[in-house]
N, C-alpha and C positions, 0 to 999 in steps of 0.2 A: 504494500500500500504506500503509494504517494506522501511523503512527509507535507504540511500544511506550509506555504507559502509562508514567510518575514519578511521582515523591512529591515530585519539588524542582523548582526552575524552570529552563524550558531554560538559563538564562543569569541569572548574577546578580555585579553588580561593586558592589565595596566602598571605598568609601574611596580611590578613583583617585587621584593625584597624579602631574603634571608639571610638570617646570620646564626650559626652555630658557634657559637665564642665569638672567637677571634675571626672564625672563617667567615668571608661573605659566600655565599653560596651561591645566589642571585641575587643580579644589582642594576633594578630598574628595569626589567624584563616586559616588555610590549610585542603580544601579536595575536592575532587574529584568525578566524577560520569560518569562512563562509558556506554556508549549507551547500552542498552537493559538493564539495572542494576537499582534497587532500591534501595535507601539509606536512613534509618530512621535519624533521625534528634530529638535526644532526649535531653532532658534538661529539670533542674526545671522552674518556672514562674523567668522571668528575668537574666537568663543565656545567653541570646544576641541572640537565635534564629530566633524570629521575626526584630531585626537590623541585623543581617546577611543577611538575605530573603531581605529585603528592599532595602539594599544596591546593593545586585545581582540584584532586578529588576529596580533600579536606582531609587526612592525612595528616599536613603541616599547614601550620596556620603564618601567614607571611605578616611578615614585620611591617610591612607596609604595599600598597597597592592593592589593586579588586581587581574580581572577576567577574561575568556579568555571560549568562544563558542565556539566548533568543532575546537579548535587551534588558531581562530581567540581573540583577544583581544576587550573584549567592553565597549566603551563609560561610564565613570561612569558617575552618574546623570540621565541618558537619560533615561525613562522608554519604550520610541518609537523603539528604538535602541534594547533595551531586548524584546521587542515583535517582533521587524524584524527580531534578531536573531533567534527567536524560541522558547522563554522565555515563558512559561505560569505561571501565580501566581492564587491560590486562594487564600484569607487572609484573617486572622482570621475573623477581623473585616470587615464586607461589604464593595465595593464601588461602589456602582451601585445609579443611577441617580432614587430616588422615583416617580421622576412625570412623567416617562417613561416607557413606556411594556416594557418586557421581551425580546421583540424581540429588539425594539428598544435599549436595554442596550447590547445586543449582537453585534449587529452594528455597536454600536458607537465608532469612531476611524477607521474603515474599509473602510468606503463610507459614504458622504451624506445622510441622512436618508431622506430626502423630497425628491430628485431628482427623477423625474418618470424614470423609470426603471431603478429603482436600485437593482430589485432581491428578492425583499423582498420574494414574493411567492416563490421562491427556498430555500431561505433561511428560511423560517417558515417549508417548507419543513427539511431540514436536521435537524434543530434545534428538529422536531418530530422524528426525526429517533435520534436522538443522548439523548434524554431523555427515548427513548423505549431502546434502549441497553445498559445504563449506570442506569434505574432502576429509572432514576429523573424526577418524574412525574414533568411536571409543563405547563402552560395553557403559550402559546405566547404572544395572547395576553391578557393579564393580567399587570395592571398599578403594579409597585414594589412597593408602597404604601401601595397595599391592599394585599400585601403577609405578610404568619407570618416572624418568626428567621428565622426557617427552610426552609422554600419555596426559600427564600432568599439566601440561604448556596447554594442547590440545581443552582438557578440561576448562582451562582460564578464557581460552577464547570463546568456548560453547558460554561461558556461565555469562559473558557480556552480550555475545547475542542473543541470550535467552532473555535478558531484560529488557530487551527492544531498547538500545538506547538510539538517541538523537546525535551525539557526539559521541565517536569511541575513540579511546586511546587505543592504540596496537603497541606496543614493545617487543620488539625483535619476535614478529608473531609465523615468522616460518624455517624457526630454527629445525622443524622436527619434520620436515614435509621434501616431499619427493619433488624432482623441476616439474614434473607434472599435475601434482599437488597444487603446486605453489599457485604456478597458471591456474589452476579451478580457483583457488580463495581470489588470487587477484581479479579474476571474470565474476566474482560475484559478488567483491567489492565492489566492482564499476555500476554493478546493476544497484547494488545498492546506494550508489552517490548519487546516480541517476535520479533516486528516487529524494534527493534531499539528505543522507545523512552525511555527517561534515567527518572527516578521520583526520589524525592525529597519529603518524606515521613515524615510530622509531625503530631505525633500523641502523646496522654497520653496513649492509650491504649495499655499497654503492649502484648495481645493478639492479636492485629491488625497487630501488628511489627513483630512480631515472623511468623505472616501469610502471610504476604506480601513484605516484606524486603528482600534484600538480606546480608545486610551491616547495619553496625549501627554504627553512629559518636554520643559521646555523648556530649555534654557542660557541662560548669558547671564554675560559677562566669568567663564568656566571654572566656574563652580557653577551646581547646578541650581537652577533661579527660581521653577517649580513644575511643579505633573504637573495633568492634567487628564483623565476621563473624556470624550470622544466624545460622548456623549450631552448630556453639563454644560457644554457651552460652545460656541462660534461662533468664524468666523475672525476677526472683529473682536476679540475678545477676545486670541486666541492671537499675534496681531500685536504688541496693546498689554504683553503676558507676554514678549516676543522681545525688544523695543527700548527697552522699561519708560516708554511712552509712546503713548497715541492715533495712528491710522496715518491720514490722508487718502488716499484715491483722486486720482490727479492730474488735475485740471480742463482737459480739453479745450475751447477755445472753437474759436466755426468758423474755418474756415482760409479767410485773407484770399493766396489765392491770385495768381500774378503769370503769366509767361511762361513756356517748356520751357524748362529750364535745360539738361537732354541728352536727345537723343531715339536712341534704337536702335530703324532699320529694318531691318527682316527680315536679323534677327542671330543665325548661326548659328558652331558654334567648332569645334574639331577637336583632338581628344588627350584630351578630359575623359570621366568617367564618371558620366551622359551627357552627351552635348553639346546644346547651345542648337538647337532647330531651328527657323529662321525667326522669331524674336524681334523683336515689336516692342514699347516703351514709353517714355513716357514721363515725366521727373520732369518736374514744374513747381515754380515757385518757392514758398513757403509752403504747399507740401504735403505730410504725411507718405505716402507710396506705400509701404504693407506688403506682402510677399511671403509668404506661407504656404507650407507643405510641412512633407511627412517628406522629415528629411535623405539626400540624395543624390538628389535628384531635380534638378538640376542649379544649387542654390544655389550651389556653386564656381564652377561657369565663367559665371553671371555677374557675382559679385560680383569675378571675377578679370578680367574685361572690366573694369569700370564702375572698375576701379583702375588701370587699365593694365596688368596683367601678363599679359596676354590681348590678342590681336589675333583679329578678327573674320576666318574665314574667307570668309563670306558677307555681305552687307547693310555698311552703311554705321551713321557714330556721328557724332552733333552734335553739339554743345557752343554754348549760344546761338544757334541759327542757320545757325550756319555748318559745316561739313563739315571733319571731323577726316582728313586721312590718314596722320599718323604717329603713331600711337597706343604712348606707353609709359608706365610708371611717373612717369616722369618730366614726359612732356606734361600724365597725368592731374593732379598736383599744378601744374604752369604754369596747367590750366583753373579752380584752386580748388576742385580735388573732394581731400576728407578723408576718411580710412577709420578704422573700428573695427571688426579684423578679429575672425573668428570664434576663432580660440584665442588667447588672450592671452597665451600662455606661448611656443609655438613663434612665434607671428606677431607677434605685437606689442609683444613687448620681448627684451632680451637678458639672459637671468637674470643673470649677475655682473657687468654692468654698472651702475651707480648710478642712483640716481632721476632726480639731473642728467642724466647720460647719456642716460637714455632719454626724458626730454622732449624732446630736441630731435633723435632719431635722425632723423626726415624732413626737419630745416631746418636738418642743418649746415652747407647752403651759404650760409644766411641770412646778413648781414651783421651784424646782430645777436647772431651768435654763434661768426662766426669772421673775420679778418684776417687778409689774405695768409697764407691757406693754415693758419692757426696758429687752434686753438680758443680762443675769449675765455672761459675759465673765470668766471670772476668774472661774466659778462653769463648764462653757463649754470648756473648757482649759484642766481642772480636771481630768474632766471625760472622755477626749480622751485621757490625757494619762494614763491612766486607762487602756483603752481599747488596746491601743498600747503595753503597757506593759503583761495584761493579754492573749494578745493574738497575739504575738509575728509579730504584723504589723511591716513590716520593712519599715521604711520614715525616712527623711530628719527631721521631727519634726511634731507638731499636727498643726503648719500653715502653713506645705506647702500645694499646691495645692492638691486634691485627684486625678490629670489626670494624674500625674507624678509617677504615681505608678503603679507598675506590676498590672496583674489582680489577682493574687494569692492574694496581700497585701491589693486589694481595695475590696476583696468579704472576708478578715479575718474582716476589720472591718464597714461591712452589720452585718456579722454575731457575731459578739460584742454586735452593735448596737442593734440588736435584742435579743441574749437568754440573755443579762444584767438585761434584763426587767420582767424573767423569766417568761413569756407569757402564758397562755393555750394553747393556741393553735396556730402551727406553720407552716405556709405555707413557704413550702423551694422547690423551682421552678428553677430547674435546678443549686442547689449550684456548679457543681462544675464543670461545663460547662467550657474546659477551662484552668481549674488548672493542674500543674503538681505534682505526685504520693504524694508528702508532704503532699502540701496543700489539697490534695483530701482526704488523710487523717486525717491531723487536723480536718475540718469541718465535716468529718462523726465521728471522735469522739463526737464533742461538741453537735452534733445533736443526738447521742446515748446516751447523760448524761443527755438531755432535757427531750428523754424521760424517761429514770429512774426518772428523777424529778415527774414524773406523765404527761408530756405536751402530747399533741393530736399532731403529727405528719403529714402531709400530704406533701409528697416529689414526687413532679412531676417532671419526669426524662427522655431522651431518650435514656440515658443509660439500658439498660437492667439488666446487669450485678450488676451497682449499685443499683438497683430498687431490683434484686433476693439478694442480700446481705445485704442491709439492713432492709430492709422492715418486717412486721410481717403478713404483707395480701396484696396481691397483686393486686389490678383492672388495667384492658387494658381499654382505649377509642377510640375508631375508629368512628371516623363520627357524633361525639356527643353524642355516646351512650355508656353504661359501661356495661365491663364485671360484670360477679359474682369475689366475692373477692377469691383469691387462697391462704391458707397457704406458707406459708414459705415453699420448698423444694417440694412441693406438684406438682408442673409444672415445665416441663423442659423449657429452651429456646425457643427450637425451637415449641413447644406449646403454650408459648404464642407471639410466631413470627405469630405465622397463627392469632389468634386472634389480634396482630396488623396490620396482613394486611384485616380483617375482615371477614375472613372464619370460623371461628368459631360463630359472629352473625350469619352468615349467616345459618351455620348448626342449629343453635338453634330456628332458627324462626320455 
């Protein structure tokens, strides 16, 4: 249905202001978004986008400036208030209730979820209609517990179309979606603007924005840096507006390859959703080995093998050569294998623990950094500002907290913490999930030096893009099963778009 005719713009903020201490966060922020119009929302990691977003859905309440719905003026703080307006948000970070389905997180806030006849069966109903035309597969009922990252993302988006809103925020809303995916939401986006709803488009991908934008506001250190027409500009441009500097593509040279650093034979696991079925692969030394998919096609249970925290129910795992049979956590790290795992927040650090702290959370046994049982503070001090130093983490110092930090600055020193140790073998699971065009670059530098070092690569990604750019062979997984490996340049996208939607198993059987 037709959104109703205005005279004012769906959404218009004035004069934004935040400050967290010392930080200004945003400073004087003005823009605008006309019904039927899409407007990207570009900026490096901690350029004030996601405190912009918060504050619009009332979230954070701004120091100064308004906001104003279809003309009207709304409520700061209220987040009930931007949802009556017509306010949709999906955000970065989940917030959906774990020990509740899918439907039930959809509901909640709308009606009583126990009360008999509350609709549920109409509403199970739409919620299937509304995952079959926006391409987001996901089971109703299904507890949000036992969803992956992705499945999860998926949920965020159904829960703001289910609200019909008038203005949606998107945040990075096709991290989990096939290039053919993608195409469906973007085509029913358009139908949707068509019809009057105004979006609010964040995204890293520069090819995303170019495709579905109409507009583009950039940020940069909490003020806007400039806006850009779609038509008037390129992603090379909008790169150099982001970081206020020229952006390089990172130079692949060919991969001076060595011996299998770990091989899994027909390796299959038990308890995941799904599980590995007869898996074989594997790294070589001075190789990047990219893994493609949409999330939950069994990226977990092997990047939980390849770490230790997975035992193979089936098939056998090497390491050099030789045959692993006590496989844990802990063996993984004895073999030189290093992880950068997929959520940085739950997995790879401890939020109010310190920057120190969390450099060294896998090598407190190190001698380096503890004696008789007792932490060498002072050697764990050292070594993070090391890391801060070497790898330009921007913080307050090595004992502030690590939750007070961008996700760009909290995945630079994951990834410190890891190639310091110059590792064999690298599990890098979804590095850059996230990051803005910098950071995304930093870290596929330092993960393309690892492999020149000789490391065994293994970069699990649902990037595509980043998957065909950096990688030296390509495997897809769908359903727990693996492709064959593709050279470099040897498969187009849209090739192995079918094989992660699994028509390629499918023609192979």
């Amino acid at each position: 249905m037709t959104l109703p005719a205005q005279r004012w713009p769906a959404l218009r903020l004035t004069g934004i202001t935040k400050r967290f201490g010392a930080a200004l966060a945003n400073d004087g922020i003005s823009l605008s978004v006309q019904p039927g119009e899409v407007v990207a929302l570009l900026g490096e990691n901690g350029a004030g986008k996601t405190t912009l977003m918060n504050i619009l859905f009332g979230h954070y309440t701004a120091d100064a400036g308004t906001i104003e719905v279809a003309g009207r003026a709304l409520p700061p703080g209220q987040p009930r208030a931007a949802l009556a307006a017509g306010v949709g948000m999906v955000h970065q970070h989940f917030t959906l209730a774990e020990n509740l389905t899918v439907l039930d997180n959809l509901l909640l806030g709308t009606r009583p979820l126990w009360r008999p006849g509350a609709g549920r069966t109409a509403a199970r109903a739409r919620i299937t209609a509304l995952s079959r035309d926006f391409g987001l597969a996901v089971d109703p009922g299904a507890r949000v517990a036992e969803l992956s990252v992705g499945e999860r993302q998926r949920v965020e988006i159904l829960k703001a179309l289910y609200r019909q809103a008038r203005v949606l925020i998107l945040d990075e809303p096709t991290a989990v979606l096939t290039p053919q995916e993608a195409e469906a939401l973007f085509a029913t986006l358009r139908r949707a603007v068509a019809q009057g709803l105004a979006v609010i488009f964040i995204s890293h991908k520069l090819h995303e924005v170019m495709a579905i934008a109409d507009r583009v506001v950039v940020l940069r250190h909490g003020r806007v840096a400039g806006e850009a027409r779609i038509a008037m500009t390129d992603p090379a441009r909008l790169a150099a507006m982001m970081v206020g500097a020229e952006v390089a593509a990172p130079a692949v040279a060919p991969a001076r390859e060595g011996g299998v650093a770990m091989r899994l034979s027909g390796v299959s696991t038990a308890g995941f959703r799904p599980d590995l079925r007869a898996l074989s692969l594997d790294l070589v030394a001075g190789r990047i080995t990219g893994l493609a998919g949409v999330s939950g096609n069994g990226q977990g249970a092997l990047a939980a093998l390849v770490a230790g925290l997975a035992r193979p129910a089936a098939g056998r795992i090497e390491i050099a050569g030789g045959a692993v049979a006590d496989w844990s956590p802990r063996a993984a790290v004895g073999h030189g294998i290093a992880r950068i795992p997929e959520d940085r927040h739950h997995d790879g650090t401890i939020g109010d623990f310190t920057l120190a702290e969390n450099a060294v959370l896998e090598r407190l046994r190190d001698r380096r950094f503890s004696r008789r049982g007792w932490i060498d503070r002072a050697a764990v001090r050292a070594h993070a500002e090391a890391l801060i130093r070497g790898y330009d983490i921007r913080c307050p110092g090595p004992e502030a907290r690590i939750r007070l930090l961008s996700g760009g600055n909290m995945q630079k020193l994951i990834l410190g913490r890891v190639l310091e140790e110059d590792p064999a073998i690298i599990l890098a699971n979804q590095p850059v999930r996230g990051l803005d065009i910098g950071a995304v670059g930093f870290v596929q530098d330092r993960l393309l030096a690892a492999r020149a070092r000789g490391a065994a690569v293994l970069l699990i990604s649902e990037d595509l893009e980043e998957v065909m750019a950096l990688a030296d062979v390509v495997h897809v997984i769908s359903q727990g099963r693996l492709s064959p490996g593709f050279a470099r340049g040897s498969m187009t996208a849209a090739g192995l778009g079918l094989w992660m939607a699994g028509q390629g198993f499918d023609d192979a059987a």
